[in-house]
N, CA, C, O and CB atoms as a CASP TS submission, in Angstrom:
PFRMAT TS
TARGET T0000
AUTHOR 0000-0000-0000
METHOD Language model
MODEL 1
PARENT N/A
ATOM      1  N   UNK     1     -14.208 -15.093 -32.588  1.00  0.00           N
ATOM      2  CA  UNK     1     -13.856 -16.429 -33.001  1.00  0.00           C
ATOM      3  C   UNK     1     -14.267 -16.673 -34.448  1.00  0.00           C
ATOM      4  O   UNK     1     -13.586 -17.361 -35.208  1.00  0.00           O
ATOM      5  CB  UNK     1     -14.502 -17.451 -32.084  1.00  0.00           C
ATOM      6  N   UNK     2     -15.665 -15.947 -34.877  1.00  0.00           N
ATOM      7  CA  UNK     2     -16.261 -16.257 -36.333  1.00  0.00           C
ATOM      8  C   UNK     2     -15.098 -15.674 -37.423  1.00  0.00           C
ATOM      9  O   UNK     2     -14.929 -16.113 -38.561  1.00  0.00           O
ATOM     10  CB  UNK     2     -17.921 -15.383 -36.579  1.00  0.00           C
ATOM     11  N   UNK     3     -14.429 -14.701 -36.858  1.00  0.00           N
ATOM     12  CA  UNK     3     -13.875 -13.645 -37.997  1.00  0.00           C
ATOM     13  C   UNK     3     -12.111 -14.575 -37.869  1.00  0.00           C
ATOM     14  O   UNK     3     -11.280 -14.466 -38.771  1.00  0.00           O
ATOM     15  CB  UNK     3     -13.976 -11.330 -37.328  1.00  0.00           C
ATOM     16  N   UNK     4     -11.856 -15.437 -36.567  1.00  0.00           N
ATOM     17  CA  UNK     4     -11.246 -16.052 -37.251  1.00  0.00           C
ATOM     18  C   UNK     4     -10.963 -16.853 -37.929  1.00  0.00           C
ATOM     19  O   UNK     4      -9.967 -16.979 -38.641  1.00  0.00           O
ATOM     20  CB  UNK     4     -10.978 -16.097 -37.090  1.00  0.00           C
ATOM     21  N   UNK     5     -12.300 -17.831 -37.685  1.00  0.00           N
ATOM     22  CA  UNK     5     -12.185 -18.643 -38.307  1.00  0.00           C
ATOM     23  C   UNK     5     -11.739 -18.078 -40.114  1.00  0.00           C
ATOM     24  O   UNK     5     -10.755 -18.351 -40.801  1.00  0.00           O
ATOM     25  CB  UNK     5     -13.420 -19.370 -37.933  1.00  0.00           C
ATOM     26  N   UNK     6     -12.978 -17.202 -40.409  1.00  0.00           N
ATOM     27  CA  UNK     6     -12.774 -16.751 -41.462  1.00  0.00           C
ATOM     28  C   UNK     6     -11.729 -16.603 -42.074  1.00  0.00           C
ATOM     29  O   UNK     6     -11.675 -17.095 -43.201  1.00  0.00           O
ATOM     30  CB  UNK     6     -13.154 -16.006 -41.474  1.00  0.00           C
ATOM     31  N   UNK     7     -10.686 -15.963 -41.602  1.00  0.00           N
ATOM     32  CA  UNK     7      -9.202 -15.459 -42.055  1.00  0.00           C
ATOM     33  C   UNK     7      -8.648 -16.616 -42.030  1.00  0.00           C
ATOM     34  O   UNK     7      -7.772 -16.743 -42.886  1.00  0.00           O
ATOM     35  CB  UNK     7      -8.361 -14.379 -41.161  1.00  0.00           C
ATOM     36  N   UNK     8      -8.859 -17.674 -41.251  1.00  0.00           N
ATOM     37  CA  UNK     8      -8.099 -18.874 -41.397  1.00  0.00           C
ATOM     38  C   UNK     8      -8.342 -19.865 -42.755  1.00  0.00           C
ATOM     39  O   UNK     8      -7.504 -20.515 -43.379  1.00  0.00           O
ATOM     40  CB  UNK     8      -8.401 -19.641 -40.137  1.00  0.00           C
ATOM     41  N   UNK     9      -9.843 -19.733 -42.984  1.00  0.00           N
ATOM     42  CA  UNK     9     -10.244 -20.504 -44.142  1.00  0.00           C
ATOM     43  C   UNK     9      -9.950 -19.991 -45.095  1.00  0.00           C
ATOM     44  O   UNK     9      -9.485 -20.889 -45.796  1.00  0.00           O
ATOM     45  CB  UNK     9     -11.405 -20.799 -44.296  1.00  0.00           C
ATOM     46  N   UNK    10      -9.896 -18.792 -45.792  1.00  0.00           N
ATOM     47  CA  UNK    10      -9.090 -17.478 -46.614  1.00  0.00           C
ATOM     48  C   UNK    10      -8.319 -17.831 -46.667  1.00  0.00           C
ATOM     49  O   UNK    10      -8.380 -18.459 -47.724  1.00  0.00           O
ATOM     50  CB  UNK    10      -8.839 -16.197 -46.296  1.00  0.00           C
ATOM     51  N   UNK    11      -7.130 -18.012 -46.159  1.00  0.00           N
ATOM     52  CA  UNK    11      -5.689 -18.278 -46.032  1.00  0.00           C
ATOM     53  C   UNK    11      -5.571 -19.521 -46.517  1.00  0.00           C
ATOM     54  O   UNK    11      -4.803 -19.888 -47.406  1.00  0.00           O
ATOM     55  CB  UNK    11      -5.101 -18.175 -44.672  1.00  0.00           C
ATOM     56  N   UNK    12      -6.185 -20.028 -46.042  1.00  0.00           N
ATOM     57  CA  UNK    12      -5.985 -21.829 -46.327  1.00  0.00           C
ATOM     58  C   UNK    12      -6.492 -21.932 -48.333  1.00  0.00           C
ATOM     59  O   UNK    12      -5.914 -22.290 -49.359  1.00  0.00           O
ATOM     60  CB  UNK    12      -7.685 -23.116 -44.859  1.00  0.00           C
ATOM     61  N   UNK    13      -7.696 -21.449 -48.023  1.00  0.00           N
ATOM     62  CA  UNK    13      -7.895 -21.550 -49.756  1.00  0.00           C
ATOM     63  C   UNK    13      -6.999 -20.724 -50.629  1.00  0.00           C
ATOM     64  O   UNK    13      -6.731 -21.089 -51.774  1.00  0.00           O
ATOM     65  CB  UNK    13      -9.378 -21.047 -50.226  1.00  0.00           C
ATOM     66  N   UNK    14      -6.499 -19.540 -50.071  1.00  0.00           N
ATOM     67  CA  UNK    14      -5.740 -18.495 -50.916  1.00  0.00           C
ATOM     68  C   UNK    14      -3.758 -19.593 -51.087  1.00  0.00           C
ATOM     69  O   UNK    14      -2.970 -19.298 -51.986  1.00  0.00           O
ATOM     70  CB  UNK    14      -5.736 -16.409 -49.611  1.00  0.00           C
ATOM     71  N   UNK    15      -3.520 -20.455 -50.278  1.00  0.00           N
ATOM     72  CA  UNK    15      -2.357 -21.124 -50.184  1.00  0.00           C
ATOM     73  C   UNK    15      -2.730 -22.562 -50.767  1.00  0.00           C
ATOM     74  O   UNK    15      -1.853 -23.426 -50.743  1.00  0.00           O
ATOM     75  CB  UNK    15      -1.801 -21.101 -48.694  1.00  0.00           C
ATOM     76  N   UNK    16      -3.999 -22.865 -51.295  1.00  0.00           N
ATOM     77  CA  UNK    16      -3.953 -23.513 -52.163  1.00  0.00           C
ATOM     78  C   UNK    16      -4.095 -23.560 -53.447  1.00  0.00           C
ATOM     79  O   UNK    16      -3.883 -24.441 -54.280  1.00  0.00           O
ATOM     80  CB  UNK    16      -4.311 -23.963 -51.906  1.00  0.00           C
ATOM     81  N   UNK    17      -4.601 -22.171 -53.518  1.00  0.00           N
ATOM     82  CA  UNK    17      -4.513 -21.452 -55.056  1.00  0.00           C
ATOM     83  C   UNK    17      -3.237 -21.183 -55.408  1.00  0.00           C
ATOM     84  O   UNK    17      -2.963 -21.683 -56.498  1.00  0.00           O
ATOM     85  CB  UNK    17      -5.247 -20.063 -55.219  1.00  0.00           C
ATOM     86  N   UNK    18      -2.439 -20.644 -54.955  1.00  0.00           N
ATOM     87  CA  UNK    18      -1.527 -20.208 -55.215  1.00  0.00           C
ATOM     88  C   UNK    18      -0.544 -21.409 -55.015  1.00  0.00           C
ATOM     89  O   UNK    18       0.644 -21.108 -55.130  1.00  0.00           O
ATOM     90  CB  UNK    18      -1.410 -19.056 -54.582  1.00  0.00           C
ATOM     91  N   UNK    19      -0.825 -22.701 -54.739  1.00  0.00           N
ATOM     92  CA  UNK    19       0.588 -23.902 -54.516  1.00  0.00           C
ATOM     93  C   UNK    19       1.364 -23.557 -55.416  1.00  0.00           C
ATOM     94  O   UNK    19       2.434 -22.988 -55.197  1.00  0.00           O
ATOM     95  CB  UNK    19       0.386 -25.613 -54.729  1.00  0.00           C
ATOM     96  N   UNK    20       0.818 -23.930 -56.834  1.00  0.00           N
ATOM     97  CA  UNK    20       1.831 -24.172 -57.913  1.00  0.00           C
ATOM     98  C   UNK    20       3.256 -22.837 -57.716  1.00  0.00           C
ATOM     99  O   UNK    20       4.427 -22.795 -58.091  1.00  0.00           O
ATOM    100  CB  UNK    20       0.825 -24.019 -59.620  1.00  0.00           C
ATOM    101  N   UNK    21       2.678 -22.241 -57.217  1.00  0.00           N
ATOM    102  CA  UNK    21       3.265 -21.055 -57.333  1.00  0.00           C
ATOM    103  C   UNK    21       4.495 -21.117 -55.925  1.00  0.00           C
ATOM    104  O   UNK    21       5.724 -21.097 -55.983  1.00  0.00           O
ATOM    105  CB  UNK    21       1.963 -19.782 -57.290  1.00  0.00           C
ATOM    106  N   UNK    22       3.900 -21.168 -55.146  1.00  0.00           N
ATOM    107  CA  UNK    22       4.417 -21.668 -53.559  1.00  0.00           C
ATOM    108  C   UNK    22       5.899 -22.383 -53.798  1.00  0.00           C
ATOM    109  O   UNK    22       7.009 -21.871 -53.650  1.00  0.00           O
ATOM    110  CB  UNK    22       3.179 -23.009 -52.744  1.00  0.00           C
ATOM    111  N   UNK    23       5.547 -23.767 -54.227  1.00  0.00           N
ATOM    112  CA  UNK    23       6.229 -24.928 -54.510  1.00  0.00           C
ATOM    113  C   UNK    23       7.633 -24.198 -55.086  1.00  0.00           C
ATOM    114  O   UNK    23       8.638 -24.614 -54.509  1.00  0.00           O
ATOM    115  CB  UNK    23       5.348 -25.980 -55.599  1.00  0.00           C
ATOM    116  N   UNK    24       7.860 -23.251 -56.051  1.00  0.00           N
ATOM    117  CA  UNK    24       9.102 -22.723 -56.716  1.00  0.00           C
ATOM    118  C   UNK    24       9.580 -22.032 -55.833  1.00  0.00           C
ATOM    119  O   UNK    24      10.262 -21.119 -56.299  1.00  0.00           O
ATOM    120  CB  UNK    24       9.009 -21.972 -57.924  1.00  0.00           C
ATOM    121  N   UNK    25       9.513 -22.063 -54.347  1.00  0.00           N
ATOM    122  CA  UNK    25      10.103 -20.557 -53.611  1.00  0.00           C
ATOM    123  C   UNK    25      10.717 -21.423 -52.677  1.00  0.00           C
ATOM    124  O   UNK    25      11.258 -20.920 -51.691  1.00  0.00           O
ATOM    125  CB  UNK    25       8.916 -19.175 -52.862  1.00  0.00           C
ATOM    126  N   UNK    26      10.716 -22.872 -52.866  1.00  0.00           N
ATOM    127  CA  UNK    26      11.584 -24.536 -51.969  1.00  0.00           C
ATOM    128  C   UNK    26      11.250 -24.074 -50.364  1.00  0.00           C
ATOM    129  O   UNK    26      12.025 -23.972 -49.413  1.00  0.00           O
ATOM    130  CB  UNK    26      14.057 -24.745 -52.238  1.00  0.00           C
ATOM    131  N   UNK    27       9.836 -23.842 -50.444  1.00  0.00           N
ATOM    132  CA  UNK    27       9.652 -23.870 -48.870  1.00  0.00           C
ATOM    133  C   UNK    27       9.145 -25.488 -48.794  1.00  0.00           C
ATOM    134  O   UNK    27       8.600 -26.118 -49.699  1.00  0.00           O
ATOM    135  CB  UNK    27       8.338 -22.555 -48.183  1.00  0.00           C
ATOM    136  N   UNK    28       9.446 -25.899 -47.620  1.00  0.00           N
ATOM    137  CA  UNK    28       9.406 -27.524 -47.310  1.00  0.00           C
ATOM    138  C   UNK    28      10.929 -28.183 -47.883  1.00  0.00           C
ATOM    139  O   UNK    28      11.176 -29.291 -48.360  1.00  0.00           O
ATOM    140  CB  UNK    28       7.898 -28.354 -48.281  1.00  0.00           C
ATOM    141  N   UNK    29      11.749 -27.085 -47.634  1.00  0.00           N
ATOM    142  CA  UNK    29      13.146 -27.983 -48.637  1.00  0.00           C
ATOM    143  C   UNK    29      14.165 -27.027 -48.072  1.00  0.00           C
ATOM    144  O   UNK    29      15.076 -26.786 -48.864  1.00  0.00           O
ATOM    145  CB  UNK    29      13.125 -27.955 -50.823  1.00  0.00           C
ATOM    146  N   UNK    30      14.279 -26.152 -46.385  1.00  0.00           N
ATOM    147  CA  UNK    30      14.809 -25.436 -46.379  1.00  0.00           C
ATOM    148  C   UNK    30      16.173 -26.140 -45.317  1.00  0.00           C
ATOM    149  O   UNK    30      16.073 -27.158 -44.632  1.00  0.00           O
ATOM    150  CB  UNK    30      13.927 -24.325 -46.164  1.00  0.00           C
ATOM    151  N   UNK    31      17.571 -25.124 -45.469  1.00  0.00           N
ATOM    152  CA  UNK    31      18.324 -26.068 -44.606  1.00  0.00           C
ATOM    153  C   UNK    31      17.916 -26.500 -42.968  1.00  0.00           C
ATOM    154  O   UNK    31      17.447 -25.621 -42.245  1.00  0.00           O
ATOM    155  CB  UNK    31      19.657 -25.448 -44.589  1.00  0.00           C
ATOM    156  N   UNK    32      18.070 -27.529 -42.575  1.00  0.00           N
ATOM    157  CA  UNK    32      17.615 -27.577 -41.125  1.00  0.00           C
ATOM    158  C   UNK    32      16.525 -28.566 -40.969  1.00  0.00           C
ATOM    159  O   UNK    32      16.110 -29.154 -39.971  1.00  0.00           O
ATOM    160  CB  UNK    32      17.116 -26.191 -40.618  1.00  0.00           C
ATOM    161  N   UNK    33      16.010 -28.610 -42.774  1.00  0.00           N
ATOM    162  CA  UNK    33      14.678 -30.190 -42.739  1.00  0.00           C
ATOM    163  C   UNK    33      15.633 -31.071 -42.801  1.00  0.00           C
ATOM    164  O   UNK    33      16.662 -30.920 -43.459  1.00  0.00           O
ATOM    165  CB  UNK    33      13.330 -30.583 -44.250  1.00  0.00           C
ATOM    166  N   UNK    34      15.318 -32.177 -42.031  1.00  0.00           N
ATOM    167  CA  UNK    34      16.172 -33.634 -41.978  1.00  0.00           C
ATOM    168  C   UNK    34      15.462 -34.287 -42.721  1.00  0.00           C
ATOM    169  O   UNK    34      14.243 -34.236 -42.557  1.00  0.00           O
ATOM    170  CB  UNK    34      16.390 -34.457 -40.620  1.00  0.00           C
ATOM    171  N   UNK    35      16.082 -35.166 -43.852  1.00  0.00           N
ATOM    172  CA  UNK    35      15.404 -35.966 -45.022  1.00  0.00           C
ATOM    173  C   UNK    35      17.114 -36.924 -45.011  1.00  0.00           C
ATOM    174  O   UNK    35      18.251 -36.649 -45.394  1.00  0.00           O
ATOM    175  CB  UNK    35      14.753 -34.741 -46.869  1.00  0.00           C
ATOM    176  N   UNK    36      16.418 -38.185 -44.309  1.00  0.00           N
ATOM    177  CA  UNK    36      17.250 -39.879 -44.500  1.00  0.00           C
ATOM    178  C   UNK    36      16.057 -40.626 -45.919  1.00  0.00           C
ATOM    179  O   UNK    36      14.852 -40.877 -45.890  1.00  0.00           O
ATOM    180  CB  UNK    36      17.049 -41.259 -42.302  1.00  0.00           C
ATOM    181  N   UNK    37      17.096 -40.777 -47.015  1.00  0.00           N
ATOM    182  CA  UNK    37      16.613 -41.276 -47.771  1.00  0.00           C
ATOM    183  C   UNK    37      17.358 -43.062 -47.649  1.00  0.00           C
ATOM    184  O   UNK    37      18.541 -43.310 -47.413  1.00  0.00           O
ATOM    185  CB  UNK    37      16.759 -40.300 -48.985  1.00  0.00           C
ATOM    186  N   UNK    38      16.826 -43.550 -47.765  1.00  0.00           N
ATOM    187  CA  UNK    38      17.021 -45.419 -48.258  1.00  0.00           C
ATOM    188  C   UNK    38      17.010 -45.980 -49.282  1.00  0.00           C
ATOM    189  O   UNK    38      16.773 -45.183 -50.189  1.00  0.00           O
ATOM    190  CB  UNK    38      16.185 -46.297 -47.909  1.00  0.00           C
ATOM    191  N   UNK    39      17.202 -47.360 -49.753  1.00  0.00           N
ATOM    192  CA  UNK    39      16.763 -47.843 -50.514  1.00  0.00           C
ATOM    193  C   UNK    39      15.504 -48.197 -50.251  1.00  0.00           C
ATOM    194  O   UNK    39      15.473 -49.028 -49.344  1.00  0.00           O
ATOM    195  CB  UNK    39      17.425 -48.551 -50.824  1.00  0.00           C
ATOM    196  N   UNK    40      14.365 -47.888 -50.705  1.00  0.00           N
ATOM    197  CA  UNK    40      12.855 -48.098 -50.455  1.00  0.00           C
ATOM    198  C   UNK    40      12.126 -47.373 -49.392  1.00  0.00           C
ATOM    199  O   UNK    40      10.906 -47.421 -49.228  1.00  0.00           O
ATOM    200  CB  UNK    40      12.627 -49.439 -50.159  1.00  0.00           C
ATOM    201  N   UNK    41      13.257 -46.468 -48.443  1.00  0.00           N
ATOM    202  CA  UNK    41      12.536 -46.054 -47.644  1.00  0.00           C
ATOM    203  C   UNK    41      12.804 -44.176 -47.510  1.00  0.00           C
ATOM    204  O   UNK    41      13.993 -43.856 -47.502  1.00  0.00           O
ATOM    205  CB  UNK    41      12.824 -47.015 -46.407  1.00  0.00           C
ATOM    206  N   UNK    42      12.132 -43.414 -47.446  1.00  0.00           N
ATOM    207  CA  UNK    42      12.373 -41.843 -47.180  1.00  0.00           C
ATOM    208  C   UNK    42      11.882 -41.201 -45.803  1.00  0.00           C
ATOM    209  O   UNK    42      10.670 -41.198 -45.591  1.00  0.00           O
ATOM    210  CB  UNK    42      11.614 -41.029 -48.311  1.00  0.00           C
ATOM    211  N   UNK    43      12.739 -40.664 -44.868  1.00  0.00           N
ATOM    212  CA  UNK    43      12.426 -40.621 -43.751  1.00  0.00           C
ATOM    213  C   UNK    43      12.287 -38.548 -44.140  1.00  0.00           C
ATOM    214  O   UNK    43      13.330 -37.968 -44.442  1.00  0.00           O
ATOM    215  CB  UNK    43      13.683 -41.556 -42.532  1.00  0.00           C
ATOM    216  N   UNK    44      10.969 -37.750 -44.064  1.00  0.00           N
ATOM    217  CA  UNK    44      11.322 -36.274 -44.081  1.00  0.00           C
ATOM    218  C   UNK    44      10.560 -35.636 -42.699  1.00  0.00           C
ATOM    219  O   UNK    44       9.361 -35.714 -42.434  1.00  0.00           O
ATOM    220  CB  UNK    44      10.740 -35.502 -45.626  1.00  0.00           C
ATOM    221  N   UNK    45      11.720 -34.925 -41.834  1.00  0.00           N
ATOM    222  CA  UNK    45      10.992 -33.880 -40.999  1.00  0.00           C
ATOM    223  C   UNK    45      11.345 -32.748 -41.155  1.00  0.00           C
ATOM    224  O   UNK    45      12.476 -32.272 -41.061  1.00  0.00           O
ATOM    225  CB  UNK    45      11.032 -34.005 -39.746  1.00  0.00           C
ATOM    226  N   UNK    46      10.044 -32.098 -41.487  1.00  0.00           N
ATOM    227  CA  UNK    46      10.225 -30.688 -41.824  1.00  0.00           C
ATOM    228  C   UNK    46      10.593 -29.654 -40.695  1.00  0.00           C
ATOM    229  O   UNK    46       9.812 -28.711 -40.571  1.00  0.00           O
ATOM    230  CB  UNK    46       8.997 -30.254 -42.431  1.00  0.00           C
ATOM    231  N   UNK    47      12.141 -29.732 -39.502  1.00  0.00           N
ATOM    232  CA  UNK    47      12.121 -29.093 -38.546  1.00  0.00           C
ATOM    233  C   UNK    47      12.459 -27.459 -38.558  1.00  0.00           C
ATOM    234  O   UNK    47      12.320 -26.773 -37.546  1.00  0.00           O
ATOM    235  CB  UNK    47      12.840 -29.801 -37.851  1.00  0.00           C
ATOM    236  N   UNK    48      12.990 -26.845 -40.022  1.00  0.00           N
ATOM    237  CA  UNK    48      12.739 -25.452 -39.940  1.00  0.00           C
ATOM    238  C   UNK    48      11.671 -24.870 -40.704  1.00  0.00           C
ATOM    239  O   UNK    48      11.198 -23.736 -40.627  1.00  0.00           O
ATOM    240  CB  UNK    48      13.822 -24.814 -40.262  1.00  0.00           C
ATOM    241  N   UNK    49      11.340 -25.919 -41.523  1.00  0.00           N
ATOM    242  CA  UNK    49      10.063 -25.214 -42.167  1.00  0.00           C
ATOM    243  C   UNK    49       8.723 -25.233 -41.295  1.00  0.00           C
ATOM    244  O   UNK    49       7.692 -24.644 -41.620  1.00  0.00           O
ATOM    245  CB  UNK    49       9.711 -25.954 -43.569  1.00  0.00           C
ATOM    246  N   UNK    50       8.887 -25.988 -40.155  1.00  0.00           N
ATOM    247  CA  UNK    50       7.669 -25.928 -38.882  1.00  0.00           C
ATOM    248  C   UNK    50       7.818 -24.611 -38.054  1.00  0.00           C
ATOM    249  O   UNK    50       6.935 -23.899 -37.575  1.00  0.00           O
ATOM    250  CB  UNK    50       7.845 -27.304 -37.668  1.00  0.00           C
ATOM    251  N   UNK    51       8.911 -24.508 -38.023  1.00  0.00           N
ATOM    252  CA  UNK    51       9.693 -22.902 -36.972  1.00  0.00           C
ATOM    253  C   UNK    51       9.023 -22.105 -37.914  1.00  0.00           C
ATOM    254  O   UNK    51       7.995 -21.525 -37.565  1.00  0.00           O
ATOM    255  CB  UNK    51      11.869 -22.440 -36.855  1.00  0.00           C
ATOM    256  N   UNK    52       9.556 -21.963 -39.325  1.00  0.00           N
ATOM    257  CA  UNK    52       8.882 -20.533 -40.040  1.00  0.00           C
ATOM    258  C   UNK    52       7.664 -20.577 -39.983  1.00  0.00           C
ATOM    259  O   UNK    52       7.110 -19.570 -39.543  1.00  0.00           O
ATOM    260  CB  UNK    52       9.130 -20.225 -41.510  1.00  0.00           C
ATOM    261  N   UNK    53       6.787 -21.780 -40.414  1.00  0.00           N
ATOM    262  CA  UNK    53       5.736 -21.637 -40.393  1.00  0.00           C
ATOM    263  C   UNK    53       4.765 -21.085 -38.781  1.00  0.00           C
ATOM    264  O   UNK    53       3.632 -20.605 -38.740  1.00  0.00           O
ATOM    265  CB  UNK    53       5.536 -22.828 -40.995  1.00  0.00           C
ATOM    266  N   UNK    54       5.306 -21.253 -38.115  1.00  0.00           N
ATOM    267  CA  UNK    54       4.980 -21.186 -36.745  1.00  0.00           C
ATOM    268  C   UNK    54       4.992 -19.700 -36.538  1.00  0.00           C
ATOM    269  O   UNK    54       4.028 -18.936 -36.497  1.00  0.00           O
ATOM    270  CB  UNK    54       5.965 -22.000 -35.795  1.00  0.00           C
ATOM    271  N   UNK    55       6.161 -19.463 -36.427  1.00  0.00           N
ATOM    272  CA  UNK    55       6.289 -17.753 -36.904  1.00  0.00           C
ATOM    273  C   UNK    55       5.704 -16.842 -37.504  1.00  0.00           C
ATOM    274  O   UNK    55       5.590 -15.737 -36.975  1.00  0.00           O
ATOM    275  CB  UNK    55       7.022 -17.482 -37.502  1.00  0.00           C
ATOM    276  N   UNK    56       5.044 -17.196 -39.142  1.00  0.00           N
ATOM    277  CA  UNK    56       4.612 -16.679 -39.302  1.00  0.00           C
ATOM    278  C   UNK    56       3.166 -16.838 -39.141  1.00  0.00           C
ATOM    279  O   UNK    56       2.537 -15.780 -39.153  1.00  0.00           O
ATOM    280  CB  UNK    56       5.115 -16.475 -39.956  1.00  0.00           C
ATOM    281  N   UNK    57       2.555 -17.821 -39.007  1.00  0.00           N
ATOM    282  CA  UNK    57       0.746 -17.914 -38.391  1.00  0.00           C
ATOM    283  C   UNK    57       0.987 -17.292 -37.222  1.00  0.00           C
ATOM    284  O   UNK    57       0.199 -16.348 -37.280  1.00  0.00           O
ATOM    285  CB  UNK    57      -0.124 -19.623 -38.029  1.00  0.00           C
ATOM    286  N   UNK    58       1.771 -17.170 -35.823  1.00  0.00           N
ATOM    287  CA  UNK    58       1.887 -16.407 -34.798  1.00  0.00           C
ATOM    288  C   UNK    58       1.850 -14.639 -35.426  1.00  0.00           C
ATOM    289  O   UNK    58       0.998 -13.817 -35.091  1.00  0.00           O
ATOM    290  CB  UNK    58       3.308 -16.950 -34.011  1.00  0.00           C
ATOM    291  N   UNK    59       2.577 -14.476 -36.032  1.00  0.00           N
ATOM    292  CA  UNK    59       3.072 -13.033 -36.510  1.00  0.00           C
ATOM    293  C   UNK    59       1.250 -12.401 -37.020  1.00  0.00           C
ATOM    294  O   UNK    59       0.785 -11.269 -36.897  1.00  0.00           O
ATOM    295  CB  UNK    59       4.591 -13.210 -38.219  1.00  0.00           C
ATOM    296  N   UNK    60       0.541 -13.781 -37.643  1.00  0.00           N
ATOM    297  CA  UNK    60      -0.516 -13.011 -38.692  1.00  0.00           C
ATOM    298  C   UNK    60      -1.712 -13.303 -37.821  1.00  0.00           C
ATOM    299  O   UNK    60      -2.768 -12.720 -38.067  1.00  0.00           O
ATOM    300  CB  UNK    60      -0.683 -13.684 -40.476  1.00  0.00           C
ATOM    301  N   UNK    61      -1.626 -14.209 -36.763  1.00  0.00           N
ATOM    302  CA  UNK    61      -2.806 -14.168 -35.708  1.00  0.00           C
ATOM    303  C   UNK    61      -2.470 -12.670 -34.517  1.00  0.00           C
ATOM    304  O   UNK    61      -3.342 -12.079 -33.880  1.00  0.00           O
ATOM    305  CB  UNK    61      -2.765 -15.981 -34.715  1.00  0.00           C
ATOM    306  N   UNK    62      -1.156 -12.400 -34.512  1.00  0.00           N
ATOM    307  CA  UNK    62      -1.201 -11.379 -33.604  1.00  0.00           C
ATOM    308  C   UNK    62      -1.953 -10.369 -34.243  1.00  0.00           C
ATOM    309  O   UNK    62      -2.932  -9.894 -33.669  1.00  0.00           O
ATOM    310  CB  UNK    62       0.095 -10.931 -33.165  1.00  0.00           C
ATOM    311  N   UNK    63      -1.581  -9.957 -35.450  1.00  0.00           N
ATOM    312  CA  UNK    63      -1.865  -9.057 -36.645  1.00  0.00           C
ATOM    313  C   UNK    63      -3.487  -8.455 -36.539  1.00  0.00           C
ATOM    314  O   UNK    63      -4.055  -7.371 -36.405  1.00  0.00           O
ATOM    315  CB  UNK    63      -1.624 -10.018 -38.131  1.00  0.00           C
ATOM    316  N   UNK    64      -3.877 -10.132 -36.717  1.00  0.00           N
ATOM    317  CA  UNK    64      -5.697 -10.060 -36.607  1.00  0.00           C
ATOM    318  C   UNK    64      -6.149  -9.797 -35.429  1.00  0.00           C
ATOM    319  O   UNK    64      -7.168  -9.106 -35.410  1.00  0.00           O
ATOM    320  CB  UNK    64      -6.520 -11.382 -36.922  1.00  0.00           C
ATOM    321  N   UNK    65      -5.598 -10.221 -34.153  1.00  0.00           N
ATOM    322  CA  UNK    65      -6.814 -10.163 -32.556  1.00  0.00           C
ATOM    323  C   UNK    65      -6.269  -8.449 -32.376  1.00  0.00           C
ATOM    324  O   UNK    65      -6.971  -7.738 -31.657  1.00  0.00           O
ATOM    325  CB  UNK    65      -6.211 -11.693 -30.514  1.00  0.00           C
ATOM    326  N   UNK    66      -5.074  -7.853 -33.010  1.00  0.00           N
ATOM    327  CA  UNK    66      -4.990  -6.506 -32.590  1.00  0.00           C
ATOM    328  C   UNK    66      -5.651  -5.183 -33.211  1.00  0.00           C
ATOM    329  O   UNK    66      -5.451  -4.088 -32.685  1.00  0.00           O
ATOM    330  CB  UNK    66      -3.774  -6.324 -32.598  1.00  0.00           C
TER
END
């Protein structure tokens, strides 16, 4: 459990170092997010960028317990 936490906090700081960088590759902007914009109001759900993301923390936790 300690060593995951570890890899999790790693990850988390290593994906905030690297945002600026992140941000140019339009993840959170992929087809399949629903974004209703208004006058005054912006409605965004991120429903394929939750799938990838899901995918890949599954893909990199299998990675680690094996």
């Amino acid at each position: 459990m300690s060593r995951l936490l570890i890899v999790l906090g790693l990850a988390i700081a290593a994906a905030g170092l690297l945002w600026p960088w992140l941000m140019r590759l339009h993840i959170g902007r992929l087809p399949g997010d629903i974004v209703i914009q208004r006058p005054g109001f912006t409605f965004y759900m991120p429903v394929m960028t939750g799938i990838l993301l899901s995918v890949v923390l599954s893909l990199i936790l299998w990675l680690v317990r094996r």
